[in-house]
Steps between C-alpha positions, in 0.01 A plus 500: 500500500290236394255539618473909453514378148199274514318724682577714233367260190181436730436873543520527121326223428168590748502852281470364189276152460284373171136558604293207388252706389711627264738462232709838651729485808352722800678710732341340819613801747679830516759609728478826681843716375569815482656568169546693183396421160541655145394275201790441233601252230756360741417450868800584697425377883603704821541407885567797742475548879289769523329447864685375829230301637302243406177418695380140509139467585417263794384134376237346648457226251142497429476732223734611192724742647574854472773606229765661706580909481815678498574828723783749588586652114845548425552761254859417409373159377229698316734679300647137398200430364450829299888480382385188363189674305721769400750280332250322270335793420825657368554178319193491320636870392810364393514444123808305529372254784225256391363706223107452435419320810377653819633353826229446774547420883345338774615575852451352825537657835653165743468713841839301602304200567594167343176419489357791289803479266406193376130586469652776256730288341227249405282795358801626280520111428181358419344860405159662641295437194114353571583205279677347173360336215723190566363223673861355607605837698732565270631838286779778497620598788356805614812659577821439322716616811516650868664770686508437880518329729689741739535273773728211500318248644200612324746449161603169578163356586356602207790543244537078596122488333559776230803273372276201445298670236835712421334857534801708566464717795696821556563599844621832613587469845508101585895473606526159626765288284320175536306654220771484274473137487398402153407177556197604769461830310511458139341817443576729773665809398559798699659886483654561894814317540448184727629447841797322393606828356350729781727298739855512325415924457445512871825258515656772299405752729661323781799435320527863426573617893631170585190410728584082507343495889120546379165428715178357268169546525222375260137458427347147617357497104673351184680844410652536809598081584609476141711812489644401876596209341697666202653740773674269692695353232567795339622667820720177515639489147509864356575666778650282721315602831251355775194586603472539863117400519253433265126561675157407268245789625187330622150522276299541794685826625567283824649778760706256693654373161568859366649610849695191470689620197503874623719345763720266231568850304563732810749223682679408192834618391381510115448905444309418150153356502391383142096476456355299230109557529200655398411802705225334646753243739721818590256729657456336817887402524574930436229561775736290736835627397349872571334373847832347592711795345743268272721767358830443345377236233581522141175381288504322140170526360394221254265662191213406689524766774778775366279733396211414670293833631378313861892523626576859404372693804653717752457259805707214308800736370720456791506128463471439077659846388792385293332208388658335142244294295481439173188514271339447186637690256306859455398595161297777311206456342413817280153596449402264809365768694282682276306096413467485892347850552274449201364145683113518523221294708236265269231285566611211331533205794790381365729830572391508864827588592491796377207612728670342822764746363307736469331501849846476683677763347186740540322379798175498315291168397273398162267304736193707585386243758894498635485905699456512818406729763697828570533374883683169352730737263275527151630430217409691159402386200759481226433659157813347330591889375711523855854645374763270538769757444449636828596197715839406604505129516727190421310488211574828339883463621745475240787481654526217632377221192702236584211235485329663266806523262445119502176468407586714205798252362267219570247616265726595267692172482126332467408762251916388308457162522142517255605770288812267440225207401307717316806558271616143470618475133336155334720210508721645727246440795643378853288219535479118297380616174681825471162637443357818627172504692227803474522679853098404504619174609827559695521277822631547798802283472563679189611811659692352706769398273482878320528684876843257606588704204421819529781776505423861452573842712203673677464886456700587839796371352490136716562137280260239549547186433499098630758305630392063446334554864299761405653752712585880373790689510556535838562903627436595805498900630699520883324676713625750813274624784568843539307719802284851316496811670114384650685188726349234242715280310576587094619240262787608295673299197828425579607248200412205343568129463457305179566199305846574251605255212887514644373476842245310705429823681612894506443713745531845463450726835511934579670414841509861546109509536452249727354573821629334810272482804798445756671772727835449279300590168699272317448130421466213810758230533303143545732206514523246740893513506725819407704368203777361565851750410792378316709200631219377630237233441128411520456210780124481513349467905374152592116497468441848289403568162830530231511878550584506916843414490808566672819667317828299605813552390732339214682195637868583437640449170113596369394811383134693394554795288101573494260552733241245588725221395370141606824350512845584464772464204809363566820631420692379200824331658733770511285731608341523893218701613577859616441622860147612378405183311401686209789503303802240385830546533804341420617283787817606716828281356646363810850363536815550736639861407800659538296813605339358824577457845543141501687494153703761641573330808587156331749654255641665777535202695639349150760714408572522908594111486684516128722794666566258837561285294724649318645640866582154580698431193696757553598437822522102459720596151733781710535184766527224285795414609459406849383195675117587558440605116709182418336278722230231281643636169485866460406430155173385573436818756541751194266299288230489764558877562454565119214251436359665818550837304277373227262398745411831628561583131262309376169652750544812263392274192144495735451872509353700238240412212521144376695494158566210279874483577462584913212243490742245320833594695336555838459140641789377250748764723357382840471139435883500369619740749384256836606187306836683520470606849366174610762272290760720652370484898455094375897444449604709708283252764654216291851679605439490837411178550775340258772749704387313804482141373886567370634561816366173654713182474433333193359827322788634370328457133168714557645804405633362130127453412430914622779673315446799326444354189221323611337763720484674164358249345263444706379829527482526119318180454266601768408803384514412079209249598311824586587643213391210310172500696439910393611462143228203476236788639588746271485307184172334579296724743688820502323764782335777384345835613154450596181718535308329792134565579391253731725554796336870584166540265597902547839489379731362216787291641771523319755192566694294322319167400730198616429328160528130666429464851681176452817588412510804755416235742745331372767734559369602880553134582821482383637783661251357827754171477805650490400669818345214668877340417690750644304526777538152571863505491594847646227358851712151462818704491426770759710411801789342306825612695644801315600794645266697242255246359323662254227212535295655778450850291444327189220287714390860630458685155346179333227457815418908405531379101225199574271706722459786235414322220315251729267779589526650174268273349206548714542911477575462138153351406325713780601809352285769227715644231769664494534373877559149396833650314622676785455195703717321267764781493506541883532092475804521296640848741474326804621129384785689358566718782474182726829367295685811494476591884511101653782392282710825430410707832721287709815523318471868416451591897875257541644710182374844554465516926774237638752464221700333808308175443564502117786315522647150477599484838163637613317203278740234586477525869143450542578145330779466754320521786185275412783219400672560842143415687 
């Protein structure tokens, strides 16, 4: 850029040098330009592409050469330049707009060549006059502002030069948003929305039909790398999508390159190509997507191509018919037509344009010396009375003045910005002394500051006005491609994006007009994954872009209640995650119920054992008076049995839903009810052994220490230390019902919290000892001679009593829930049942099946007998 810009100076400074034969600055050379002039008070300056092609003569460095020539005429940009005319001739009518001066214009034709646009741009600069009377080069500028340049690069090349003198230039079609940097272009302004804004409409489009799977294609030129670059992270941010490929179209038309990319678009997955280039790039690439027959594509046009006449034929409407693009917004110019019909021919040099004009639209020339032969296709002379009203051209065509429109705010905001000088109000002046300047000697850099601050509404109805960048209220039309009747494409309006003060962008679509060039007639899909349904979540594949993802489902306890959720929420802690992940829903409540099988079954097995129990009391309290229910204190049987009765008793405390006073009374009853059972089976061991010690010599005195008294006592004391040990519990770490979450994360557990492990350890251990202890003595006292020693079935039912709660433990802590309770119950069922049946089985098959062995006799002669051997 620097040196463009000193290139620039140099140019400038070769035109205009002191002579030192004079006191007057001479113009040392001319440039040859095709251009338009009209003389004024104010010089507005104009840069149009109004040729192609731009032919370079050859150098062969030994003399000055040629100037170079323009060819191929472009009438659309023709009727830029006249749109331009127009407006400042229906300024200068306007009482109300710069009243008592006449606006004048110089324009330049830059033949899309860099080179040629800054030949012009130094001519609007530095003027075309012979000479001025100063001999330091210096004077008014001789033009206070420029319209143009179309062409991007051609704006920021010369805009970068323009801002060192600060002569504001106006551009009507240069989109690229590095122009909207103030610091490079202090005095660019412009009246198309830049590509910044271009992108996030075609973003908007996407967004619109849900296209986030999108292919890219752009021009190898700063509109097209610039607005590729904007693209991508919009795609990314707005609109949360990919693009599948992004391909920069060659300059040189390269076949191999463009079949290259035919090949990325036809093999890709992406079924919406977005093209941001000039017309000139896409020709070649449409040639190939017709040779290879690449249907099924949706196309975005950027506002470079959509309405671009090349495209519209018959041959390319299978492949572009449905086309969206968006483009410069389309305005109407009244009394535009009647200026253009009325244009006529001169011979003033400077408005050659207007013959080259001339000559294309009517095939004729001014040159005498130019006709040729009939054989080589003559030419005729042009009078310059040909009627222009009978031609149908680009130039004559109103309905399409989208560029043109722009040229028409541009002047206008020029033509603002000094009427809003001209009536400065003394004192009140923008500048350092508040002063107001005569618009004789207005400066460049002067209207500047008075166009960042113009604000007015054009005839048609549109605002115009600056943002601090320069740029314009950004509108854009969107554009459909519709086939006609002929086969050839139509463009149809289909809605409109634009720039809102409550939103960055609106879009506002007739979705009903569309055209859709697909065998469905409605809308493509183009994503690289199908979303992803409820109770489901994005996992994104290894090695693709964010979009290409897989859907997996919610973990359990996790839920999505959207679609094309990226992670799951969990469920709050009562709740769990329905069947279809998409929901939350209060977790089952598990505990032991009366209602199921296995509550069922262990209060049947219960009550079974209370009522056998109970069986066995009656029979040992119908028989109490004979020898078996006598034998080893009969007192002591009947509180086993009823302790026993509490036992199975007690497994109903277990059963149902945990309350306060069941949580409470549950281990209380059961720790109580075996201390009972187990102090009972102790002395009645104790018994047996003292009985046998007594009838030894010398133990005459055992039984004094085992009377009844003191089995009592014993018993009591035993089983009050329990009681002691419970009523510690309760008044310290009482148990309480208790909603647990962690043992099943899809259920509540509903239990009853032990309070302090401690003391129910505490009270396992004791009851653990007193087993242990009777254990001991009952194995000790098993084959004592006694005709029926209880010792060996009190060893029996304490071996079952130690083995269930022995493997209770382990079970206990291995099992979920509600399970762990009925291990616990079944613990305390088959411990008990393990008493009843070893101890009390026995002595009800001698009662109930051979009463002949229930008597004295019967007991006493089993004794005999062992004594006689």
């Amino acid at each position: 850029m620097f040196l463009v810009s000193y290139l620039f100076l140099f140019t400038a400074f070769l035109l205009f040098i002191a002579s030192p034969a004079s006191d007057s600055c001479q113009l040392w050379g001319h440039f040859k330009l095709n251009g338009m002039h009209k003389d004024g008070g104010l010089i507005l300056g104009g840069l149009f592409a109004v040729h192609f092609l731009t032919v370079f003569p050859e150098l062969n460095f030994t003399s000055e050469p040629e100037q170079p020539y323009c060819e191929k005429f472009d009438m659309a940009g023709f009727q830029q330049v006249q749109t331009m005319a127009f407006a400042i001739e229906e300024i200068n009518r306007n009482p109300n707009i710069l009243p008592n001066i006449t606006l004048g214009y110089h324009l330049y034709d830059n033949c899309v060549k860099l080179a040629v646009a800054f030949r012009a741009a130094t001519a609007l600069l530095s003027g075309t006059d012979e000479s001025i009377s100063s001999s330091d080069c210096s004077g008014y500028a001789p033009v206070l502002g420029i319209v143009g340049d179309p062409g991007s690069t051609h704006s920021i090349a010369i805009s970068s030069v323009l801002g060192l003198f600060r002569v504001p230039m106006v551009s009507y079609f240069a989109t690229c948003s590095c122009l909207s940097d103030r610091h490079k272009y202090p005095s660019f302004f412009r009246t198309i929305p830049n590509d910044a804004f271009q992108v996030r409409a075609i973003v908007q489009i996407l967004k619109r039909f849900g296209w986030t799977w999108v292919g890219l294609v752009y021009s190898d030129d700063d509109y097209g790398i610039n607005a590729a670059h904007e693209f991508h992270y919009d795609v990314q941010v707005q609109l949360s999508g990919c693009v599948a490929y992004s391909e920069m179209l060659p300059r040189d038309n390269n076949r191999r390159d463009i079949r290259r990319i035919v090949d990325v678009i036809k093999t890709s997955t992406a079924r919406v190509v977005v093209a941001v280039s000039t017309g000139a790039y896409l020709v070649p690439l449409m040639d190939e997507v017709a040779l290879r027959n690449v249907t099924e594509r949706q196309w975005i046009a950027s506002e470079a191509w959509a309405t671009s006449p090349i495209f519209l034929t018959q041959r390319l409407l299978p492949y572009l018919g449905g086309t969206l693009g968006i483009a410069i917004r389309r305005g109407e110019i009244q009394g535009l037509r009647e200026f253009l019909l009325q244009l006529r021919p001169d011979s003033d040099p400077k408005n050659n344009m207007v013959r080259n004009f001339w000559e294309e639209m009517f095939g004729c020339t001014f040159d005498s010396e130019g006709t040729q032969f009939k054989a080589e296709g003559e030419r005729k002379m042009c009078t310059g009375e040909e009627d222009i009203s009978n031609t149908n051209t680009a130039y004559t065509d109103m309905s399409q003045l989208r560029a043109s429109y722009n040229v028409y705010k541009a002047v206008y905001a020029l033509a603002h910005a000094l009427h809003d000088f001209k009536s400065c109000e003394e004192g009140r002046g923008p500048f350092n002394d508040h002063g107001c300047k005569i618009i004789q000697t207005l400066q460049p850099w002067q209207v500047v500051h008075y166009l960042q601050k113009v604000n007015f509404t054009i005839g048609f109805g549109d605002h115009v006005s600056f943002d601090e960048n320069g740029n314009a209220l950004a509108i854009y039309d969107v554009m459909n491609w519709q086939p006609k009747k002929d086969g050839s494409i139509m463009v149809h309006t289909v809605g409109m994006v634009y720039e809102s003060v409550l939103a960055d962008q609106v879009l506002t679509l007739n979705e009903h007009a569309l055209f859709w060039n697909f065998e469905t007639k409605q809308a493509p899909r183009s994503v690289c994954s199908e979303g992803c349904p409820l109770g489901t979540r994005k996992a994104r594949m290894s090695g693709m872009p964010i979009c290409c993802f897989d859907c997996l489902p919610c973990a359990d306890g996790e839920i999505s209640n959207a679609t094309d959720s990226i992670k799951c929420t969990e469920c709050p802690e009562e709740f769990w995650s329905s069947p279809e992940k998409d929901r939350c829903v209060p977790k089952e409540v598990e505990f032991l119920s009366y209602e199921e099988p296995l509550g069922i079954s262990l209060t049947t097995a219960s009550l079974f054992g209370s009522a056998f129990c109970a069986g066995v009391l009656g029979v040992f309290a119908y028989h109490r008076h004979t020898p078996v229910v006598r034998a080893n204190n009969s007192e002591l049987s009947f509180l086993l049995l009823l302790s026993l009765k509490l036992c199975f008793m007690c497994a109903l405390l277990f059963i149902g839903k945990p309350q306060l006073w069941t949580c409470q009374l549950r281990h209380v009853v059961f720790g109580i009810s075996f201390v009972l059972s187990v102090s009972s089976i102790l002395v009645k061991t104790m018994v047996v052994v003292a009985a046998f010690h007594s009838s030894q010599p010398g133990g005459q005195s055992a039984m004094k220490w085992f009377g009844v008294a003191q089995q009592r006592g014993t018993v009591l004391v035993l089983t009050a230390l329990q009681v002691a040990i419970c009523t510690v519990w309760l008044s310290t770490a009482s148990p309480t019902p208790h909603k647990n979450t962690h043992y099943i994360s899809s259920k509540i557990v509903y239990e009853c919290a032990v309070g302090s492990v401690l003391w129910f350890a505490t009270l396992l251990c004791y009851i653990g000892l007193l087993a242990a202890v009777s254990f001991l003595l009952a194995f000790l006292a098993r084959n004592l001679p006694d005709n029926f020693n209880e010792a060996k079935y009190i060893t029996f039912s304490m071996l079952i009593f130690c083995a269930v709660w022995i493997t209770f433990v382990p079970a206990y802590i291995s099992s979920p829930g509600k399970y762990a309770v009925a291990v616990e119950v079944f613990a305390i069922l088959a411990s008990s049942f393990g008493l009843l049946v070893a101890i009390f089985a026995p002595k009800c098959y001698i009662i109930l099946l051979h009463p002949e062995r229930n008597t004295k006799k019967a007991v006493m002669s089993r004794v005999t007998k062992k004594k006689k051997l």
